[in-house]
N, C-alpha and C positions, 0 to 999 in steps of 0.2 A: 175607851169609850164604848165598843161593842160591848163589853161584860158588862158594864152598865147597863146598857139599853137590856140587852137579854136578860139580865137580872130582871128589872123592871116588865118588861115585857112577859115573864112567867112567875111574875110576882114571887121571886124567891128574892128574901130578904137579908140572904147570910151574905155577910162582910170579905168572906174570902174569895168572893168572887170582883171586889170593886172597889176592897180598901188597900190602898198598898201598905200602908205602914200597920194594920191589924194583920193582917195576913202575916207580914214578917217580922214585928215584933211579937205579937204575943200568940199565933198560933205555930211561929216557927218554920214555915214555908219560903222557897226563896223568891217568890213571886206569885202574883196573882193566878188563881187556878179557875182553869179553862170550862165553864159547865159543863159535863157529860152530853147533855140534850144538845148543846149550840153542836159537840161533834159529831155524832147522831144525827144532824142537823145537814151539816156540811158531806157526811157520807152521804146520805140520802142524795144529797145535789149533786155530788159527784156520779152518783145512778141515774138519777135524771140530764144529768147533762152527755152522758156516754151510749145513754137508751131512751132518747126523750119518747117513742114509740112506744114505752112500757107502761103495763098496767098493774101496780105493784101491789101485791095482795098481802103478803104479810112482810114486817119486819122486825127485827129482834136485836139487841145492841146490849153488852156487857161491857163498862169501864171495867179495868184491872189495873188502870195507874194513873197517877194524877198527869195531867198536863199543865203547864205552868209557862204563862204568856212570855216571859221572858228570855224564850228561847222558837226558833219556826217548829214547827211539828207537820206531820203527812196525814193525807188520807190516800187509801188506797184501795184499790177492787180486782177481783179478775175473776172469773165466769168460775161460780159452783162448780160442785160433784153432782149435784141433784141438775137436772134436767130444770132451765128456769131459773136458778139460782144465781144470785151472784152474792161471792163473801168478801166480806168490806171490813175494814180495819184502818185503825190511826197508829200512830210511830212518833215517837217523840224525836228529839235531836241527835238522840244517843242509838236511833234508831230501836229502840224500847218496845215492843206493842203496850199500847197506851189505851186499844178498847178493839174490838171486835161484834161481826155484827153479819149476820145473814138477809138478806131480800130475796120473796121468792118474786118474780112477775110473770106477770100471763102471757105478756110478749116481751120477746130477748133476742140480743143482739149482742155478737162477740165483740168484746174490746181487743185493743192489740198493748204490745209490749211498751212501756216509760222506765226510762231510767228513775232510779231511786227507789224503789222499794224493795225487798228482795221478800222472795217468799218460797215456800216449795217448789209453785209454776212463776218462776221469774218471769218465765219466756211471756205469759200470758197476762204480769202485775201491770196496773195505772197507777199514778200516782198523781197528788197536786201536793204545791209546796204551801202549806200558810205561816205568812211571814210574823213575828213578832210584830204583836198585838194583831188582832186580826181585823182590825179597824179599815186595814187595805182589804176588806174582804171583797169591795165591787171591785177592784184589778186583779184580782187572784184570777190566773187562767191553768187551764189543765190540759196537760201533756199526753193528747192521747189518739188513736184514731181508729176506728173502726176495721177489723179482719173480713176479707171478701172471704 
């Protein structure tokens, strides 16, 4: 039902976002695929919800692989190289990078270490789990908590 709405809501009209049986018979997909922006979306809230103090000045987000509701997928963050930064990333089931994505903000705040993501600085990766369909998106909570 969220790929609906989000379809609708950014008036994108393409079928592989809300039709199941278009999507997997005749474009070949095993499932409905996840819009770039709604993940884009959910990183961003994952930044907002780990630095609500932040005043985020620019942000930048690359899909490199489809996500496909039929399975849970991640988002995940952990403090830039750049001073202010923080790099954000989705994962698919298979553990996949599924998009990528940097935020710089004017005010920042170290996250600490969540199981489940692995990254070069595991020590310093968050993570949230979103479950198949993302329709649970208001109970999705994120595993994380703030480095003194």
């Amino acid at each position: 039902m969220l790929l609906f709405r989000y379809s609708a809501l950014t008036f994108n009209g393409h079928r592989i976002h809300y039709d199941r049986r278009y999507v997997t018979e005749v474009e070949g997909y095993p499932g409905l695929i996840v819009h770039g922006p709604l993940i884009a979306t959910l990183l961003m809230d994952l930044l907002r919800r780990n630095m609500p103090e932040a005043d985020v000045a620019s942000f930048r987000f690359k899909a490199v692989r489809p996500t496909f509701d039929i399975h849970p997928f991640r988002v995940c963050g952990r403090p830039g190289e750049e001073p202010g930064s923080v790099a954000l990333w989705g994962r698919d089931h298979e553990g996949a990078l599924t998009m990528k994505a940097i935020a710089v903000a004017l005010v920042a705040t170290a996250v600490a270490a969540a199981p489940g993501c692995r990254s070069r600085q595991a020590d310093q990766a968050e993570v949230r789990q979103v479950d198949p369909m993302v329709e649970q998106l208001q109970s999705m909570t994120a595993r994380f908590a703030p480095v003194e």
